[in-house]
Each structure stands twice: as C-alpha cells, then as structure tokens.
N, C-alpha and C positions, 0 to 999 in steps of 0.2 A: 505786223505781218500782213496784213490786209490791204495795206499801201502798199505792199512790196509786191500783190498779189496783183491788184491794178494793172500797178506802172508796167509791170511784164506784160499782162493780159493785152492791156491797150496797145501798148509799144508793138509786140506782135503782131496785133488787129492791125494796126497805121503801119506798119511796113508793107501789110500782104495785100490792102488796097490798094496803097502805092503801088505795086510792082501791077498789080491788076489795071489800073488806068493808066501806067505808062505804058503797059503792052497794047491796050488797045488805041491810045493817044499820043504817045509819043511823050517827049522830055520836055516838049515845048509851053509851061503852063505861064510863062510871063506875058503872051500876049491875051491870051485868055482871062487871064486873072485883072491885067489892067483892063481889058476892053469891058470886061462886064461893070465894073468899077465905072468905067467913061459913058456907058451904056445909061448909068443912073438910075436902073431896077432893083428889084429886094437881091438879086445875087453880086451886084455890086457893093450893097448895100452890108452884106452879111460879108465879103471881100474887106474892105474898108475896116468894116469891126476886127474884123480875123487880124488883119495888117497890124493896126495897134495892138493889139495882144501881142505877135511877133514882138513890136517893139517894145514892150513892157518886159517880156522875157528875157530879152538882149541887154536893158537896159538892168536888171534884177542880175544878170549874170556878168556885165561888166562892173557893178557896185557891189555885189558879193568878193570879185577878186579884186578890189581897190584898183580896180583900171591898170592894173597892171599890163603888159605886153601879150601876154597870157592871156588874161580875161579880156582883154579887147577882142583877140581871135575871139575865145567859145562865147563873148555875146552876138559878134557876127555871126558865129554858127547857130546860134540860137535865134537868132533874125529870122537865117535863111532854112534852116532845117528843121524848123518850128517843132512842134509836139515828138516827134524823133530824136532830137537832140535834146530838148528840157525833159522829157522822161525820163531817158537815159541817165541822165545828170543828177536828178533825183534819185533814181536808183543807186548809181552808183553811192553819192554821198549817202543815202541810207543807211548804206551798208555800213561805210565806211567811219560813222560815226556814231552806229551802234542804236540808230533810231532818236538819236536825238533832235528834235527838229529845228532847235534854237541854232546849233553850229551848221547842221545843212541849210538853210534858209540866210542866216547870216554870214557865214565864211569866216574871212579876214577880217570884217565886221565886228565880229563876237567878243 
C-alpha cells in the first residue's frame, strides 16, 4: 500500500511542477536540456545521468513486453515521458496484479 502511496504522491508532485515550469518556460526543454549537457557542467552532468535512466526505463519497458509493437511504443513513452509515464505504469500494474512485484516488474517475462 505504501508503494501505491508514492507512486500517486510523486506522480502528482512531477505533474504540478511540470505544468509550473512550462507555464513559466514554455515546452521548449530540448534545447535546454541538450545545451546544459554540451555546456559540460554539474547540470549537464546530472542531464546526462537522468538521460540513461530514461533509457534504462524504455529499455525495462520494451523487455517486459517482449518487444512487441506495443511495448516498443510505451518504452518510447517511457524514454520521453520519463518518471510520468514509469509511475504511472507501475501503478497501474500494481494494481492490476494484486501487488505482486514478480509479474509487475517482469511481464511477459514471468
């Protein structure tokens, strides 16, 4: 229950920041995101780390659904919609498999 407690908790904290720095910044975070990264500072630096996480998750969400057509999409969504979309995903499967973490974590895998 406590993971379930999280993933909402967080999921709604990273939505309502979200919408807070795109209202005052706009949608634009790819040139931001790569220039701090080209920059080669600690915010690049922490950019770069973040980046592979994305793709550990994308890569976790295409091997959970056996690469399927399907799971190709939601590991691209899990690329690009980072901690938003893997929460989400977790929650849901939480649910939807009754808290076991073995079939949420592995999938088609299991």
């Amino acid at each position: 229950m406590l993971f379930r407690v999280y993933l909402v908790a967080a999921w709604c904290a990273l939505v309502a920041f979200t919408g807070v720095v795109m209202a005052a910044h706009g949608g634009n975070l790819f040139p931001v995101f790569f220039g701090d990264i080209a920059a080669g500072g600690w915010p690049g630096q922490f950019n770069a780390d973040f980046m592979t996480l994305l793709g550990l998750s994308g890569l976790w969400c295409g091997w959970r659904g056996k690469w399927t057509p399907l799971a190709l999409v939601h590991a691209l969504a899990a690329f690009i919609g980072g901690g938003v979309v893997v929460m989400a995903t977790l929650l849901v499967l939480h649910v939807r498999h009754r808290g076991d973490m073995r079939k949420v974590l592995l999938g088609a895998q299991a």
